[in-house]
PAMARNU-275706 format. One record per residue: residue in three letters; x, y, z of N, C-alpha, C, O in turn. Coordinates in steps of 0.2 Angstrom, whole numbers, padded with zeros to 4 digits, always signed. Layout:
BEGIN
ALAXYZXYZXYZXYZ
...
This chain:
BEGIN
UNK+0039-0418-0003+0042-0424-0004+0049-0423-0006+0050-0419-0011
UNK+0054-0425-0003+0062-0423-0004+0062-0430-0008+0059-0435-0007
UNK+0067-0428-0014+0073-0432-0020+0074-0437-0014+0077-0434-0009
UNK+0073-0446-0014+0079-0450-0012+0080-0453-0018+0084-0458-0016
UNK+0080-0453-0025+0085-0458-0028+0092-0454-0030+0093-0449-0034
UNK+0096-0460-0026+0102-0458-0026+0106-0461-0033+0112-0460-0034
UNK+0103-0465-0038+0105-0465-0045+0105-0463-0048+0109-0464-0053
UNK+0099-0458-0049+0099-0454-0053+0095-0447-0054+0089-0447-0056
UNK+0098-0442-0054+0091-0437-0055+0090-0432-0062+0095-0430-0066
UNK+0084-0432-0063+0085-0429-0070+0078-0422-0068+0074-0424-0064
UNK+0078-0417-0071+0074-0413-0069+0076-0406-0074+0081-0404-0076
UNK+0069-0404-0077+0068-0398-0080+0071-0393-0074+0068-0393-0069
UNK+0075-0390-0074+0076-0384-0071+0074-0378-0073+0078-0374-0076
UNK+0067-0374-0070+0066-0368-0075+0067-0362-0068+0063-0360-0065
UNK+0073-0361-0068+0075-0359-0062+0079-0352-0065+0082-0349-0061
UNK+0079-0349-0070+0080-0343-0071+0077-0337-0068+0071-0338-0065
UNK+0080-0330-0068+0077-0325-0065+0076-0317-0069+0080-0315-0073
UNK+0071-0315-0066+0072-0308-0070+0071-0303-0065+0067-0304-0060
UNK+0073-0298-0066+0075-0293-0065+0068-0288-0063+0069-0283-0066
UNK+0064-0287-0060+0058-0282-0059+0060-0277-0060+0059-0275-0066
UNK+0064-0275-0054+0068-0267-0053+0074-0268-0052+0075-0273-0048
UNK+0080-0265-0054+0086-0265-0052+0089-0258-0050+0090-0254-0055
UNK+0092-0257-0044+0093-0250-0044+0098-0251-0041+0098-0254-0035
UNK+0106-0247-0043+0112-0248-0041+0112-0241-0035+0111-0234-0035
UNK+0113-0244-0031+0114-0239-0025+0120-0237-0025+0120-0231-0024
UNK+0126-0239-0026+0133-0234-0024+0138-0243-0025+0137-0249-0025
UNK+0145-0237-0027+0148-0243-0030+0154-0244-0023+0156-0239-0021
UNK+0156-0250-0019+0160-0250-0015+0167-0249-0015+0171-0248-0020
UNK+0169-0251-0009+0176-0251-0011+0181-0255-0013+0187-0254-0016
UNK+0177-0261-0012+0180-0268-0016+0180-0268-0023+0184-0271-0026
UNK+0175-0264-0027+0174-0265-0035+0168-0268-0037+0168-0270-0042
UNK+0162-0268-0031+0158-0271-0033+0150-0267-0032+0151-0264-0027
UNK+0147-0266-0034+0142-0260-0034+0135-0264-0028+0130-0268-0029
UNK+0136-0262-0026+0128-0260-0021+0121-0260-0025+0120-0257-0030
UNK+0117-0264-0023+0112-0264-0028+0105-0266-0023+0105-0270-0018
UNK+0099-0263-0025+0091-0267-0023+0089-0268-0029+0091-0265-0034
UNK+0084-0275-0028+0082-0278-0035+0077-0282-0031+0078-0285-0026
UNK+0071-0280-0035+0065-0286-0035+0067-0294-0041+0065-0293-0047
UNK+0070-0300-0039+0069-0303-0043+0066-0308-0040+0065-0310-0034
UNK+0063-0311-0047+0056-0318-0047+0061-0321-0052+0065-0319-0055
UNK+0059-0329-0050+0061-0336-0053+0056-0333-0059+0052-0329-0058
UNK+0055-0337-0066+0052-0341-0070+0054-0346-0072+0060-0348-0071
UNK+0049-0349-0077+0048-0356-0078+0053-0357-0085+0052-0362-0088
UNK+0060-0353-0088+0064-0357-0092+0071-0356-0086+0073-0353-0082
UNK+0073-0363-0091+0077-0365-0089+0082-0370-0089+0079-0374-0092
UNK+0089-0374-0088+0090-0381-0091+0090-0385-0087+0089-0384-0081
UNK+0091-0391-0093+0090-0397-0087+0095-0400-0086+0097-0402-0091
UNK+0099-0401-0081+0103-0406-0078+0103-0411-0075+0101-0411-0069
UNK+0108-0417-0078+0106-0424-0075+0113-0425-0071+0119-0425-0075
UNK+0113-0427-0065+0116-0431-0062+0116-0437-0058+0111-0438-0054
UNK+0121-0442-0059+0123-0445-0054+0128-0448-0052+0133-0445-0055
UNK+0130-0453-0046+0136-0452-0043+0141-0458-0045+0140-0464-0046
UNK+0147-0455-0046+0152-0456-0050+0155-0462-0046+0157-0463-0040
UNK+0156-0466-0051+0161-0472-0047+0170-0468-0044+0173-0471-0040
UNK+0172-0461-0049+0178-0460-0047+0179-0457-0039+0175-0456-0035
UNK+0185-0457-0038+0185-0453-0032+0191-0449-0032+0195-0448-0028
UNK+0191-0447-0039+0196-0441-0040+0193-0436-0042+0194-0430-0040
UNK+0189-0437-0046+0185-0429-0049+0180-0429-0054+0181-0432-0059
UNK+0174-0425-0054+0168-0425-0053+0168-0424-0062+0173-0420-0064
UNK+0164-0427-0067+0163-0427-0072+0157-0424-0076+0152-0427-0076
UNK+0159-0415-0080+0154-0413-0083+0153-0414-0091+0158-0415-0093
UNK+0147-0414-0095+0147-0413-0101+0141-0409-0103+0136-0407-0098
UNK+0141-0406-0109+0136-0402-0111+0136-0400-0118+0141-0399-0121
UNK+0131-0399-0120+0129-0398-0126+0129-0391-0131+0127-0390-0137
UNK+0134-0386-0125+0134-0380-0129+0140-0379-0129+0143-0378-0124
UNK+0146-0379-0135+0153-0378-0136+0155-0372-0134+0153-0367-0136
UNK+0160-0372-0129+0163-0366-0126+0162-0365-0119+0167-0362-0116
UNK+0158-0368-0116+0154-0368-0109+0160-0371-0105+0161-0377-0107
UNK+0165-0369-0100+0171-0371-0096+0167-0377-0093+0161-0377-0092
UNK+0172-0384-0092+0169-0390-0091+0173-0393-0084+0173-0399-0082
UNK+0177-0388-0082+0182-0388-0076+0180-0385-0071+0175-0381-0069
UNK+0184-0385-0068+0184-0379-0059+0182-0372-0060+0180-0368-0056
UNK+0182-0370-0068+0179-0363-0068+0172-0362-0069+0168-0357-0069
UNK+0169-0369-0070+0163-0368-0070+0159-0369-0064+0161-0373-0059
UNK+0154-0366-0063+0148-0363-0058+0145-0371-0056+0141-0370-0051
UNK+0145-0375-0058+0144-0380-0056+0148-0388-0051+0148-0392-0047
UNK+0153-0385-0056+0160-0386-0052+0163-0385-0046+0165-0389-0042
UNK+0162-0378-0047+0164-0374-0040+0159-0376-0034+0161-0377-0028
UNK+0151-0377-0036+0146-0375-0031+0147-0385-0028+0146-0386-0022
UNK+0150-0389-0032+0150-0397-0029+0156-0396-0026+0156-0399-0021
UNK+0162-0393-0027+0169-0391-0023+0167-0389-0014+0169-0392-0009
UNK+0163-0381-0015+0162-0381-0009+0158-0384-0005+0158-0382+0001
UNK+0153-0389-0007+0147-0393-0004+0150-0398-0001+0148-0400+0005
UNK+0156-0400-0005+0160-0405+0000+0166-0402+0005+0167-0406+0010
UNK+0169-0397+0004+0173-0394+0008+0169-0390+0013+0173-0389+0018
UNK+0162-0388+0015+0159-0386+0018+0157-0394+0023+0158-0394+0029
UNK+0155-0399+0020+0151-0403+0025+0158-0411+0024+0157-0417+0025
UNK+0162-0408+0022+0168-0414+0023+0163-0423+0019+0165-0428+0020
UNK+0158-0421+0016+0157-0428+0012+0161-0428+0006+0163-0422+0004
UNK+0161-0435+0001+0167-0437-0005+0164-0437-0010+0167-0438-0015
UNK+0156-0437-0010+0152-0439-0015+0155-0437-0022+0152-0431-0024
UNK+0158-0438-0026+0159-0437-0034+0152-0438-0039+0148-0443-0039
UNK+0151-0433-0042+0147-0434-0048+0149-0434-0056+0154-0432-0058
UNK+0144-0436-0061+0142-0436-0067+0138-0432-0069+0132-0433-0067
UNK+0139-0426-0074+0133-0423-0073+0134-0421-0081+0139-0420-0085
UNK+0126-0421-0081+0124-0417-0090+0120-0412-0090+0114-0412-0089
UNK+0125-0405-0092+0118-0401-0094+0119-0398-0099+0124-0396-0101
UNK+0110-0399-0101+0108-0398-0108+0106-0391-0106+0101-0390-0103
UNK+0110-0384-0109+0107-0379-0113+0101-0376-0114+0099-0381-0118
UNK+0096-0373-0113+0091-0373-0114+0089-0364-0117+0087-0362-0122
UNK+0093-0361-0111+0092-0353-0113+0100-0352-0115+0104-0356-0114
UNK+0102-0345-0118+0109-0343-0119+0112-0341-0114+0109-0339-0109
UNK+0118-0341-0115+0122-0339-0107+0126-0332-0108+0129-0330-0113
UNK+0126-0329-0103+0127-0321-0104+0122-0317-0103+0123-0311-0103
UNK+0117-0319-0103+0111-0315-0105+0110-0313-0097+0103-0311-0097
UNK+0112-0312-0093+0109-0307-0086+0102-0311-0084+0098-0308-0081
UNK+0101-0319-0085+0094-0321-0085+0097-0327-0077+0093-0331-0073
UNK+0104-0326-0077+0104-0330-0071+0105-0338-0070+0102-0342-0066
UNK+0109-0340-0074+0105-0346-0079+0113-0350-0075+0112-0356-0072
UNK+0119-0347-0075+0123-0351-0072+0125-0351-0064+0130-0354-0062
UNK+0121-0348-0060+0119-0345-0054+0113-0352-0053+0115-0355-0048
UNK+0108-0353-0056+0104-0358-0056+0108-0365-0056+0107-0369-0051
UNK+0111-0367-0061+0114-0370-0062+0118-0372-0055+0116-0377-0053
UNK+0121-0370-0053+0126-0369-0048+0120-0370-0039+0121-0373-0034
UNK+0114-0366-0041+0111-0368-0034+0109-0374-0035+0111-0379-0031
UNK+0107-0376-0039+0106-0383-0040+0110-0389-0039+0108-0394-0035
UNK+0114-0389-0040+0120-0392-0039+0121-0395-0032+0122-0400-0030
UNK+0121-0387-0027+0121-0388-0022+0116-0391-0017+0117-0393-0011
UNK+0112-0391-0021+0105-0393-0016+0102-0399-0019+0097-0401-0018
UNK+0106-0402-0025+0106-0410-0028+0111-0414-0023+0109-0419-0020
UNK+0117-0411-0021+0123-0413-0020+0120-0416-0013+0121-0422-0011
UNK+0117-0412-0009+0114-0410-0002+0109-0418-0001+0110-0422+0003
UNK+0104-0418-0006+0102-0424-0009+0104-0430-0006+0102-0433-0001
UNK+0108-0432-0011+0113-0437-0012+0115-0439-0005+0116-0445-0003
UNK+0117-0432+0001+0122-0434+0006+0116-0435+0011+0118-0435+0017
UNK+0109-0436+0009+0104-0437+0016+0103-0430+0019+0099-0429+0024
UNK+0105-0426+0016+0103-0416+0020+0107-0417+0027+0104-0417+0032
UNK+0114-0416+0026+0116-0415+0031+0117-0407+0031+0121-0406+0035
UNK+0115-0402+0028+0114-0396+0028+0109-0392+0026+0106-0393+0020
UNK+0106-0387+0032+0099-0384+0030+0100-0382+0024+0105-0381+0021
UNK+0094-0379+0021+0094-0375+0015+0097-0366+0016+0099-0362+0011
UNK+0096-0366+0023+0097-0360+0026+0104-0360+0025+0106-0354+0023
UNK+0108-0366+0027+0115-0365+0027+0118-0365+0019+0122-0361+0017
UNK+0114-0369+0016+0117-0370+0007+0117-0364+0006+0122-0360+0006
UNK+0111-0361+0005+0110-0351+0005+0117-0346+0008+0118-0341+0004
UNK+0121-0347+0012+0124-0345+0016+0130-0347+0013+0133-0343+0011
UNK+0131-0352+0012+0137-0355+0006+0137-0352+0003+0141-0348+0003
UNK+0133-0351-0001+0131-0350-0011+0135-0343-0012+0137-0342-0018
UNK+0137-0338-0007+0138-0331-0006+0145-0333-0009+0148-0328-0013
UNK+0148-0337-0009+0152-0336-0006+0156-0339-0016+0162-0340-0016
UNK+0153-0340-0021+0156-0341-0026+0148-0338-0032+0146-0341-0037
UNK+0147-0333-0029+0143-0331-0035+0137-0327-0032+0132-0330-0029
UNK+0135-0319-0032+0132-0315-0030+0126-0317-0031+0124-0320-0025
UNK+0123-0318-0034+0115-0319-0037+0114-0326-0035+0108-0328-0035
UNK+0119-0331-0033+0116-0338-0030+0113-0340-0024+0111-0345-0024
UNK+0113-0335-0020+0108-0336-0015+0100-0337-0016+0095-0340-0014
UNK+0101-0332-0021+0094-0331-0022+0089-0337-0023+0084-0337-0021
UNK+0093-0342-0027+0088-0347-0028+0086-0353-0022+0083-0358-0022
UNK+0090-0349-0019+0087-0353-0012+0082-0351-0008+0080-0353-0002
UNK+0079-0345-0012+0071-0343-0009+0065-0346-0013+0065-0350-0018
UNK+0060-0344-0010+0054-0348-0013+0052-0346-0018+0046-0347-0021
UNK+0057-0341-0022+0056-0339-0028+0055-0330-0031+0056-0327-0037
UNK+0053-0327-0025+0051-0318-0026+0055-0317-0020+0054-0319-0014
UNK+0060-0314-0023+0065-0310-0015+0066-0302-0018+0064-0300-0023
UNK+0069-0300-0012+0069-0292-0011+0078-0292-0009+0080-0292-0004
UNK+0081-0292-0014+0088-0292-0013+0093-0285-0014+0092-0280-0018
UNK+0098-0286-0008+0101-0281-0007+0110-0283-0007+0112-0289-0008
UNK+0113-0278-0006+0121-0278-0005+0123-0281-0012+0121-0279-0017
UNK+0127-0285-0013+0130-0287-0020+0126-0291-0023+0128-0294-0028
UNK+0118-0292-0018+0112-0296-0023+0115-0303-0018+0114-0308-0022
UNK+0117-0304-0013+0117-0309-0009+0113-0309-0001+0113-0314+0003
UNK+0111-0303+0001+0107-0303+0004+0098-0303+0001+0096-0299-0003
UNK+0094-0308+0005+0090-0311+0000+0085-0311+0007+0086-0314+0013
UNK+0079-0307+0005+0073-0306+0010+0067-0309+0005+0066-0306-0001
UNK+0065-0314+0007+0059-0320+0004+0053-0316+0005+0051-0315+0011
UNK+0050-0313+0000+0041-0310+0000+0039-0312-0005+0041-0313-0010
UNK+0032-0313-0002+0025-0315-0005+0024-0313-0013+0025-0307-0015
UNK+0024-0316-0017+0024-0313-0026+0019-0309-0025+0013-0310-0023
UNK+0023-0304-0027+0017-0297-0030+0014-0296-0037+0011-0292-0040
UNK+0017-0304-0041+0012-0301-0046+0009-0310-0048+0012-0315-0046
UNK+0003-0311-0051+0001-0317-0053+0006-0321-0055+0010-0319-0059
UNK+0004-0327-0053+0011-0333-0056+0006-0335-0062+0009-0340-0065
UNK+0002-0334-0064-0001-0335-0071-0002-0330-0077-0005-0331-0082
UNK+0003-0324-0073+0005-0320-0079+0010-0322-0083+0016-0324-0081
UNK+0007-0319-0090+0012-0322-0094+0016-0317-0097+0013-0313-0100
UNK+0023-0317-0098+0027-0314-0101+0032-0315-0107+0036-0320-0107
UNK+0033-0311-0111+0037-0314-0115+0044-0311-0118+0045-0305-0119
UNK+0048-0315-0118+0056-0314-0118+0060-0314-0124+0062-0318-0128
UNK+0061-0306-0124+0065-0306-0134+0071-0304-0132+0072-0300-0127
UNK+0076-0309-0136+0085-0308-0133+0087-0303-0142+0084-0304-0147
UNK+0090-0300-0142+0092-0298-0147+0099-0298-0148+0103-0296-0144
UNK+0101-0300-0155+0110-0299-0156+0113-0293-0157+0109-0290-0160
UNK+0119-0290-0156+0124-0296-0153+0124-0293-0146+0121-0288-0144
UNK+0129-0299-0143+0128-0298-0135+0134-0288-0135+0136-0286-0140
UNK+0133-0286-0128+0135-0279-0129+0142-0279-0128+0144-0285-0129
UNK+0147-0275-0125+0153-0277-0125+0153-0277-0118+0149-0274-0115
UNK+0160-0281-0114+0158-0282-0108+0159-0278-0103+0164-0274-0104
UNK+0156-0277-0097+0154-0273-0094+0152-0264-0095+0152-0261-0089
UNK+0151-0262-0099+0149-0258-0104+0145-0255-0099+0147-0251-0096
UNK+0140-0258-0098+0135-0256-0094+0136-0254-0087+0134-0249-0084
UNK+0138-0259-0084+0142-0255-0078+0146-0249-0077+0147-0246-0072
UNK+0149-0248-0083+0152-0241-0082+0148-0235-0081+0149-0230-0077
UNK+0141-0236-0087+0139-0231-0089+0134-0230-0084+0132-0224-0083
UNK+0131-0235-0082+0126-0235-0076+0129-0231-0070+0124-0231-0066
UNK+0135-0228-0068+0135-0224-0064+0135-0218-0065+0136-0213-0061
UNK+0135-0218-0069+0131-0208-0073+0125-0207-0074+0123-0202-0075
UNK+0120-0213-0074+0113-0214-0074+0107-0218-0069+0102-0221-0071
UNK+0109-0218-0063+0108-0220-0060+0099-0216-0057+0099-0210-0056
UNK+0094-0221-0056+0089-0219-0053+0089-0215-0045+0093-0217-0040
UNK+0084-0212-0045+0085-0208-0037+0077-0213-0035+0074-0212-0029
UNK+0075-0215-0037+0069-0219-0035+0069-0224-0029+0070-0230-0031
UNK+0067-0223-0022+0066-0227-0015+0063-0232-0018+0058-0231-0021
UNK+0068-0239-0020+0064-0246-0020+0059-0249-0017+0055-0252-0019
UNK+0060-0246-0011+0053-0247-0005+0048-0245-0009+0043-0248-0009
UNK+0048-0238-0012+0042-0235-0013+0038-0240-0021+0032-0241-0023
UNK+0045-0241-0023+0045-0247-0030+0041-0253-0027+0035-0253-0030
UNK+0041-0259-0022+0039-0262-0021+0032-0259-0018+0027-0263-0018
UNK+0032-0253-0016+0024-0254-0016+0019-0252-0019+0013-0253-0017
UNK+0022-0249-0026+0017-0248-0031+0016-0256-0035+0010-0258-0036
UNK+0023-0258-0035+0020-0266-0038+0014-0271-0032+0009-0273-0035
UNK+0016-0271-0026+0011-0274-0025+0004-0270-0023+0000-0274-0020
UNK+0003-0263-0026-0003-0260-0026-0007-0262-0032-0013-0262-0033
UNK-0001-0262-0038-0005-0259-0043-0002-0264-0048-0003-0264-0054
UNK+0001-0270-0046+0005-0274-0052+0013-0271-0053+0016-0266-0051
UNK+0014-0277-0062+0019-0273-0064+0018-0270-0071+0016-0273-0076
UNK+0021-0263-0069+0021-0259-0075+0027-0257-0078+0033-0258-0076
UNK+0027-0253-0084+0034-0251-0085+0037-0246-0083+0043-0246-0084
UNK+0033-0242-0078+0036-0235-0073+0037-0236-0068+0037-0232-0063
UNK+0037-0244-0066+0041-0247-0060+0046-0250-0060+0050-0251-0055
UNK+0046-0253-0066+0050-0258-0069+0058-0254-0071+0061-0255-0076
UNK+0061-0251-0064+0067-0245-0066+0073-0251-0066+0074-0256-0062
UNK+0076-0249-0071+0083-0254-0072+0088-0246-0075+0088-0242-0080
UNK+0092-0248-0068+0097-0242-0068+0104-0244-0073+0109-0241-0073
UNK+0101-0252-0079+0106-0251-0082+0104-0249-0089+0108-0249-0093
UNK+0098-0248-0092+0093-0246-0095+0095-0240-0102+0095-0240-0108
UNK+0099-0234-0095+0104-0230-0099+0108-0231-0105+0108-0228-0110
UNK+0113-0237-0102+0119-0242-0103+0115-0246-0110+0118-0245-0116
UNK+0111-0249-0110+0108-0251-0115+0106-0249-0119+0106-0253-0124
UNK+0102-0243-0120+0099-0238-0122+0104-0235-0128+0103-0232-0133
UNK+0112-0235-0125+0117-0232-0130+0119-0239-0133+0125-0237-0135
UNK+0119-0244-0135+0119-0250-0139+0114-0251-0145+0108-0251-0145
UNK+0119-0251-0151+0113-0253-0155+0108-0260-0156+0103-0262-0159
UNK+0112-0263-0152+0109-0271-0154+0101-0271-0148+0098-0276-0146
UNK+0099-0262-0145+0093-0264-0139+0089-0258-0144+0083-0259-0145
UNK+0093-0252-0147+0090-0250-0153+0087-0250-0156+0082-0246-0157
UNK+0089-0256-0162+0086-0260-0164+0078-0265-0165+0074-0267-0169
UNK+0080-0264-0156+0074-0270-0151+0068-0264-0149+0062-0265-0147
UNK+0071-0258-0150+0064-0253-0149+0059-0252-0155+0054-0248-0153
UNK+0058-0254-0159+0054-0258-0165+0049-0261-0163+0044-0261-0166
UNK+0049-0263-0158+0042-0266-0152+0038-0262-0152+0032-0262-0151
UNK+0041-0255-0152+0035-0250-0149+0030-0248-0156+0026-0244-0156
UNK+0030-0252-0162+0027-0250-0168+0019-0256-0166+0015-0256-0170
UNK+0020-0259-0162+0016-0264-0159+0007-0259-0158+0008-0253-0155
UNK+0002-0261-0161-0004-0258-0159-0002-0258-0151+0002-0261-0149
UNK-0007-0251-0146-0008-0251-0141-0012-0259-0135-0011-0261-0129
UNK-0017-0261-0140-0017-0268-0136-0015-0273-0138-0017-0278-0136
UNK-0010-0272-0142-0004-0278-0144-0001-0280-0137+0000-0286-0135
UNK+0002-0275-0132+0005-0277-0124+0004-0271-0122+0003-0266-0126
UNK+0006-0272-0117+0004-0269-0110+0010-0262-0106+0009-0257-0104
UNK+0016-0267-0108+0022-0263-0106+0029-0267-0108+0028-0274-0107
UNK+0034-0266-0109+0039-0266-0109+0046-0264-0105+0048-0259-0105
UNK+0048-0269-0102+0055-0269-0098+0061-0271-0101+0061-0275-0106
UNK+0068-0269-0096+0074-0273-0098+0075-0278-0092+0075-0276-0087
UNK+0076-0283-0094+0080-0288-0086+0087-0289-0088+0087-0291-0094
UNK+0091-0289-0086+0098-0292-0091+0098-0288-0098+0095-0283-0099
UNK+0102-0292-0103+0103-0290-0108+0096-0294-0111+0097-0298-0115
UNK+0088-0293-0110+0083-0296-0113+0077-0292-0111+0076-0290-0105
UNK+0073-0291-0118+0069-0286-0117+0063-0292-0116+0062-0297-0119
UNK+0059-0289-0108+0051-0291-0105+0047-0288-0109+0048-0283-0111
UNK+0041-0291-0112+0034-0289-0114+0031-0293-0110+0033-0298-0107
UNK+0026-0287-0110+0018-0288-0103+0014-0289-0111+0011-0284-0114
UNK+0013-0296-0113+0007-0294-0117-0001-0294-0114-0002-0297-0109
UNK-0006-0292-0116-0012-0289-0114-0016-0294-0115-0020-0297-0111
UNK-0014-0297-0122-0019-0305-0123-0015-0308-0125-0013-0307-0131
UNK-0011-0314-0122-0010-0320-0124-0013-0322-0135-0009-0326-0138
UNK-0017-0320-0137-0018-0324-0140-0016-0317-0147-0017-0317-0153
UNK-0014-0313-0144-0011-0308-0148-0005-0310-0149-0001-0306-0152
UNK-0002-0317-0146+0008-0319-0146+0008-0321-0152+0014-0322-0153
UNK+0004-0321-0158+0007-0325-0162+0008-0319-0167+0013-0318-0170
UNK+0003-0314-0168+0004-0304-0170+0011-0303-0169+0015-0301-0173
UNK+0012-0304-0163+0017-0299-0159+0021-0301-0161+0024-0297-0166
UNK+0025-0311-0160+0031-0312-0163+0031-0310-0172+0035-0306-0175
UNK+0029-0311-0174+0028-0311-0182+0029-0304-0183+0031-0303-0189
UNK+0028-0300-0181+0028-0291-0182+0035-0292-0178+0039-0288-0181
UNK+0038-0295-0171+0046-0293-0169+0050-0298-0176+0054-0294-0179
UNK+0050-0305-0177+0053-0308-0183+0054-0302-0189+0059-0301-0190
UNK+0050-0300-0191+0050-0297-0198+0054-0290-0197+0059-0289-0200
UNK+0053-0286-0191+0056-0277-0188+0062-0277-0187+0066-0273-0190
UNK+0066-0285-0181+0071-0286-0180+0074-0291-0181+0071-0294-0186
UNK+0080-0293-0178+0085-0297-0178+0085-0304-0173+0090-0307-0172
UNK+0080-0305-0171+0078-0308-0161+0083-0314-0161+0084-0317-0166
UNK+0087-0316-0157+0090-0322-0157+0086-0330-0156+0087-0335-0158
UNK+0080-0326-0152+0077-0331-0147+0069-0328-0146+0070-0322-0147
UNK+0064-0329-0144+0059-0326-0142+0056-0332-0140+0057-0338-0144
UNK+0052-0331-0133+0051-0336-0128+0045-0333-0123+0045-0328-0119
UNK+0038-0338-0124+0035-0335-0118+0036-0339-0111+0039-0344-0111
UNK+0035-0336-0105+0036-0338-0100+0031-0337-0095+0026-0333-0097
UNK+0032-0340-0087+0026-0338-0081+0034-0337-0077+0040-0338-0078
UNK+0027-0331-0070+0032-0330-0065+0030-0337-0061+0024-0340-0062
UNK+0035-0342-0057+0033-0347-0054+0037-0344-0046+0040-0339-0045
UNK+0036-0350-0043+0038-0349-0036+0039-0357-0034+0037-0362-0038
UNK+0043-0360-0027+0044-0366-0028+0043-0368-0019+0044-0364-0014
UNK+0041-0374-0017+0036-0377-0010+0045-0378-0006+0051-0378-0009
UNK+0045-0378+0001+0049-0379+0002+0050-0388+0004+0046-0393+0007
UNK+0059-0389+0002+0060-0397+0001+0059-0399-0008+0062-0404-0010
UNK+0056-0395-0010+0055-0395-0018+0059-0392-0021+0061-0387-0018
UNK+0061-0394-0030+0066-0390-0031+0060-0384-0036+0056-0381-0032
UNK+0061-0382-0041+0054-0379-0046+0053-0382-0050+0058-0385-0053
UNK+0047-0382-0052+0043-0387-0054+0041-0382-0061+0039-0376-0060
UNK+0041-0384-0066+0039-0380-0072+0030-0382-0073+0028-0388-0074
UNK+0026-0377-0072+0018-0378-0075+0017-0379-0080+0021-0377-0085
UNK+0014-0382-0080+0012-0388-0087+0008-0382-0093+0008-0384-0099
UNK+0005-0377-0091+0003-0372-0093+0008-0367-0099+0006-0363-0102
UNK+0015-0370-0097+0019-0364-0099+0024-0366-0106+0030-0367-0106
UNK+0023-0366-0109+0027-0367-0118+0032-0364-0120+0031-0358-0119
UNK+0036-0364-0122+0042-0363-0126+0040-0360-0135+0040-0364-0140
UNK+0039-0351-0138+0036-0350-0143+0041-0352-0148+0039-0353-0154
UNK+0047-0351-0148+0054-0351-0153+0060-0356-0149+0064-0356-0145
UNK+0058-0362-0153+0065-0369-0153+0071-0363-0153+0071-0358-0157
UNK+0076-0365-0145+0085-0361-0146+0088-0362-0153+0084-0364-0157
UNK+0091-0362-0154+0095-0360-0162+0099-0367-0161+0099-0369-0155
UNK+0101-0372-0167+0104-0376-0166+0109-0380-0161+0109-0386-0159
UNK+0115-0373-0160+0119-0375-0156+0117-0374-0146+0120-0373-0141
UNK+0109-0374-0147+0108-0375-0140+0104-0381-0142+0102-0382-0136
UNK+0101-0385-0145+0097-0393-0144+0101-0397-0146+0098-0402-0147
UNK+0108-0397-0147+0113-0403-0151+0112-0407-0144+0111-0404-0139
UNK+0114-0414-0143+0113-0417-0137+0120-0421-0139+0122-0422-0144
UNK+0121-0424-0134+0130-0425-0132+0130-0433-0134+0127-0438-0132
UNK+0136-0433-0141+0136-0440-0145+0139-0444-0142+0139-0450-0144
């Protein structure tokens, strides 16, 4: 069932993404690195509400997190700029979003933002453009935007804008949980250092141990891992491993956020209270891998909770 109201839409967005595997294959000649990556959608995410603007000079945002670019540099800006310059419609909007996760965190959050946008805007104008085609835009102001135009599990390649749609290889009712640690690293830090430390491990051979065997931590190769590994603010985040052995399962990095595979859910309340008291966490969140129907946008399961309220400056809601 596709979105017709054209006054208003409002919707949980839990369209973030994480990282399985990332493996930097070589850096181009543009400045931009080459990469294969298993990413899955899960269920956090923000919500933004639009509708359409009596103006017809320019599209109006608001939001609850101070510092967030509210102009042409923002990713949602951009993605309604081209939506109209691509299919020649004037539609102007109104738009609020509400913060939900932090921004920087490599979780994919203003890329999300931005697909959405596109395929709300799409909405609005009766779907004069396939989803095939929005995909095929999205490249064109932001690497990782395409992706969210898959049904949720893709197999991405080149600068993470070639996006091959497969089957979830791991249960959408596994649960995982998500520790951010401060402070953020310096920038691009990582990128540097990840090309001294790069994995020799065939992704192909990565994706078939996942879908033979699940996800583990010795598949879970993130070639920025190194780069991280020499900050202390992930140092810090390695105090997780004083964790009893059936406390979880395994541990990864996706972005700047360390994944727990816990063993028993009902061990999450052990877990965080032993990561609060060790570390520093800014955030700790459990979550589901989800996937989304086509003509639907994603749909967050009712199954799925939030274990740590964001920090105040992400629930302030716009006076």
């Amino acid at each position: 069932m596709k979105w017709i109201n054209r006054l208003l839409f409002q919707g949980s967005l839990f369209s973030h993404l994480v990282n399985v595997f990332l493996r930097i294959t070589c850096k181009r000649e543009d400045g931009y690195h080459d990469l294969t990556s298993l990413f899955h959608v899960i269920n956090l995410g923000d919500v933004i509400k639009f509708s359409l603007s009596p103006s017809k000079s320019i599209d109006r945002l608001l939001t609850n997190v101070p510092g967030v670019p509210l102009t042409e540099d923002n990713l949602i800006i951009k993605a309604l700029n081209l939506y109209r310059k691509k299919t020649g419609t004037d539609n102007l909007f109104w738009i609020h979003l509400d913060k939900k996760m932090p921004t920087g965190e490599g979780l994919g959050g203003g890329s999300s933002d931005a697909t959405t946008a596109l395929w709300v805007a799409n909405q609005f104008s009766g779907c004069p453009a396939t989803e095939k085609e929005l995909q095929e835009w999205s490249s064109e102001i932001g690497s990782n935007i395409p992706f969210f135009f898959s049904h949720g599990t893709t197999y991405c390649t080149g600068r993470g804008e070639i996006v091959q749609d497969i089957p979830s290889l791991v249960p959408l009712d596994k649960k995982i949980v998500l520790l951010k640690p401060p402070p953020p690293p310096p920038p691009n830090k990582h990128v540097q250092l990840a090309e001294k430390f790069t994995s020799q491990t065939d992704p192909l051979t990565l994706l078939e141990k996942i879908s033979r065997n699940g996800i583990f931590k010795d598949v879970c190769i993130n070639d920025l891992v190194e780069a991280h590994n020499s900050w202390d603010w992930l140092t810090r985040s390695s105090t997780i491993h004083i964790y009893d052995e059936d406390e979880y399962q395994d541990v990864f990095v996706s972005g700047k956020v360390l994944v727990v595979l816990p063993c028993r859910m009902t061990k999450l309340g052990k877990l965080i209270s032993v990561a609060i008291l060790t570390t520093q966490f800014f955030s700790i969140a459990e979550a589901n891998f989800i996937n989304r129907e086509a003509d639907h946008w994603y749909q967050h399961p009712a199954s799925s909770s939030t274990i740590c309220e964001p920090p105040p400056e992400f629930s302030r809601s716009i006076q």
